[in-house]
C-alpha positions as CSV (number, residue, x, y, z in Angstrom):
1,X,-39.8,1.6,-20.8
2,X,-41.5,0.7,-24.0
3,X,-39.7,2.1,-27.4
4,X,-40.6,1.8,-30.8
5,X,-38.1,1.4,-33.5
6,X,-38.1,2.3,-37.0
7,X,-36.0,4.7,-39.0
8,X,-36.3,7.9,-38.7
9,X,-35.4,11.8,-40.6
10,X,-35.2,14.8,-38.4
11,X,-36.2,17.9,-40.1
12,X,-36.6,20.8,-38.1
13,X,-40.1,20.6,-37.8
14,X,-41.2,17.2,-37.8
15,X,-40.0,13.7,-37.5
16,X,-41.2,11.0,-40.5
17,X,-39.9,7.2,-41.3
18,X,-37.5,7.0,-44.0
19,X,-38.2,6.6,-47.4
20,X,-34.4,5.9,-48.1
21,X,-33.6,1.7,-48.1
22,X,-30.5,0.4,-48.2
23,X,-31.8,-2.7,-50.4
24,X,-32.6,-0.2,-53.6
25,X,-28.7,0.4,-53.9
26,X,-26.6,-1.8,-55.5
27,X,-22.8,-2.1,-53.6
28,X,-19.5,0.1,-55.7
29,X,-17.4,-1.6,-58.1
30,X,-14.0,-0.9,-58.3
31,X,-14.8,1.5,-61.2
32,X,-17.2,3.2,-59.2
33,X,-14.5,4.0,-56.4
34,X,-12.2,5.6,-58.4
35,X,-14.1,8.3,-59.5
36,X,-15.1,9.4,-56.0
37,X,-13.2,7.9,-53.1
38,X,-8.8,8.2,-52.5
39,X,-6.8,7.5,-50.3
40,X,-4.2,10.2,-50.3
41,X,-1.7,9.2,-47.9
42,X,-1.7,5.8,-50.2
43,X,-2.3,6.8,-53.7
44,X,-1.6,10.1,-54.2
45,X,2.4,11.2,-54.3
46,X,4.1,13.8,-52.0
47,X,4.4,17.0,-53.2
48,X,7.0,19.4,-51.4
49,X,5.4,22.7,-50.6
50,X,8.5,24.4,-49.3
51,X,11.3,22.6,-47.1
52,X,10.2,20.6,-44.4
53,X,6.9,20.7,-45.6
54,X,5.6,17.7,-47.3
55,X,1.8,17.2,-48.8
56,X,-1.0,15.1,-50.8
57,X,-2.8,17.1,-52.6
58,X,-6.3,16.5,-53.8
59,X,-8.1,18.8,-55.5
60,X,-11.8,19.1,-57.2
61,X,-13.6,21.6,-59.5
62,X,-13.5,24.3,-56.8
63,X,-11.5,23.2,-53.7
64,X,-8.1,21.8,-53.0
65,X,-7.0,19.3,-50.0
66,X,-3.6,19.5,-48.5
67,X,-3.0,16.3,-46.3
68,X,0.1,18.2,-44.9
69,X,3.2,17.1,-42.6
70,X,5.3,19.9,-41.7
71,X,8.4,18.7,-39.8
72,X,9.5,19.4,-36.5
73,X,12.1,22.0,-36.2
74,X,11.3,23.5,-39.7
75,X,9.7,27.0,-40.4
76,X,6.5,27.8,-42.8
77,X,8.0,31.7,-43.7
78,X,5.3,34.2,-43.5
79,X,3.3,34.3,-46.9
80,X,-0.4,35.3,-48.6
81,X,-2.5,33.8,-50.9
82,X,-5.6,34.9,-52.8
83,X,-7.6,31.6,-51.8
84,X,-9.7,31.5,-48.3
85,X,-7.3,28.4,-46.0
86,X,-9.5,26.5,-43.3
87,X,-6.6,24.4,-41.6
88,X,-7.1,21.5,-39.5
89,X,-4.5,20.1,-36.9
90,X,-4.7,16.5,-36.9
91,X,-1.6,15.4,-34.6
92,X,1.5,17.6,-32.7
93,X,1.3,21.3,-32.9
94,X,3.1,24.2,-34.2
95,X,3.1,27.7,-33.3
96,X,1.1,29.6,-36.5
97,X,1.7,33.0,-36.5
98,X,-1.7,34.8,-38.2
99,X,-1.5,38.6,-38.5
100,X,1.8,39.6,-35.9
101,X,0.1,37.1,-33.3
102,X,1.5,33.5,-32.5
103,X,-1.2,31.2,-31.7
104,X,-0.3,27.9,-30.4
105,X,-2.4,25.6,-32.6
106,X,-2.7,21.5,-31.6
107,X,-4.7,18.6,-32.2
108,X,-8.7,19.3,-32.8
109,X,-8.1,22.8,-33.6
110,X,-9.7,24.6,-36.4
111,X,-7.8,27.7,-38.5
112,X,-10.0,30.0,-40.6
113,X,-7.7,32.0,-42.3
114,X,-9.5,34.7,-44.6
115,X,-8.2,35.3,-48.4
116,X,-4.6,37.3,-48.7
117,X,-4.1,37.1,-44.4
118,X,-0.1,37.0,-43.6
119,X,0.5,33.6,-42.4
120,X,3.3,31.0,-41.4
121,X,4.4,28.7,-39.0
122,X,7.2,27.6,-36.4
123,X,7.3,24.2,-36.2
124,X,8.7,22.9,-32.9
125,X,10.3,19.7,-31.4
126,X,6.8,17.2,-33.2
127,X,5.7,17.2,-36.3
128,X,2.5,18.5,-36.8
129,X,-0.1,16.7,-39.0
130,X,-3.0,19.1,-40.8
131,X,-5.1,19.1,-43.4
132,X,-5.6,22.1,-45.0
133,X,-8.8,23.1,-47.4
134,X,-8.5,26.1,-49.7
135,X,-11.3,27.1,-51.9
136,X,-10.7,28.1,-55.0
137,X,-8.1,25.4,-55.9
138,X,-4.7,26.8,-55.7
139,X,-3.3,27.1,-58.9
140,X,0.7,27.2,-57.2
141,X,0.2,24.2,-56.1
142,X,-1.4,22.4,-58.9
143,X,2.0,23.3,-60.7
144,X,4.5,22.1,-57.2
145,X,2.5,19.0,-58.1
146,X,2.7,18.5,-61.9
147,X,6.6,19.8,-61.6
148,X,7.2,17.2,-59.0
149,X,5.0,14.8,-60.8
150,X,5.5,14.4,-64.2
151,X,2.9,12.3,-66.0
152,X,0.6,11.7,-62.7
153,X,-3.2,13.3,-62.9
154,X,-4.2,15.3,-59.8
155,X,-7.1,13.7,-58.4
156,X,-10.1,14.6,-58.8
157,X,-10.3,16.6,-62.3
């Protein structure tokens, strides 16, 4: 079977080459990285969100990034917040309790958990490995982070 190749932009309606070349961009400098790439497991320093709960927070103009370990036989006590929480389980599991309900949460799952929804967490005999996105930026833990911090920016202004 015969197949042409060239690039190609899917748009709903139609298919078209692309316009877009990689030779009319000119490679990042070190400069250039800092202002939009991190890595926070490397760079950025732990902030303790309540015991047995240790995170990297990144944060930009409207969203905040927890890159959260919560360790095994510890508990998340039930709690609100104003801010809508998506939660993503990277590795081990815990048992997240969302309304009255336990739900038993593990690797590839996705947590939508709506602004001021009664939430927490058992943690069990792993850790359990999430990162959790909350728009707007929480302002509590802005301040966990410059109280644990002193004199270290929260990236990304």
């Amino acid at each position: 079977m015969d197949y042409l190749l060239f690039p190609l932009i899917a748009d709903n309606s139609m298919v078209r080459e692309a316009s877009m070349k990689e030779s009319d961009f000119s490679p990042a400098t070190a400069d250039d990285r800092q202002r939009y790439l991190i890595r926070p497991r490397e760079a950025v320093p732990i902030t303790v969100l309540v015991e047995g709960s240790n995170s990297h927070l990144v944060r930009g103009s409207n969203v905040m990034l927890s890159f959260l370990t919560m360790k095994a036989g510890s508990v998340f006590e039930l709690h609100s917040h104003p801010e809508e929480q998506i939660m993503v389980v990277l590795e081990g599991f815990c048992d997240e309790i969302i309304e009255d309900k336990i739900y038993r949460v593990g690797p590839g799952d996705v947590l939508r958990l709506p602004p001021n929804v009664r939430h927490g967490a058992f943690l069990r005999e792993v850790d359990c490995r999430t990162i959790d996105v909350f728009s707007p930026s929480r302002t509590d833990y802005a301040a966990k982070f410059s109280n644990q911090n002193p004199g270290v920016t929260m990236r990304f202004p």
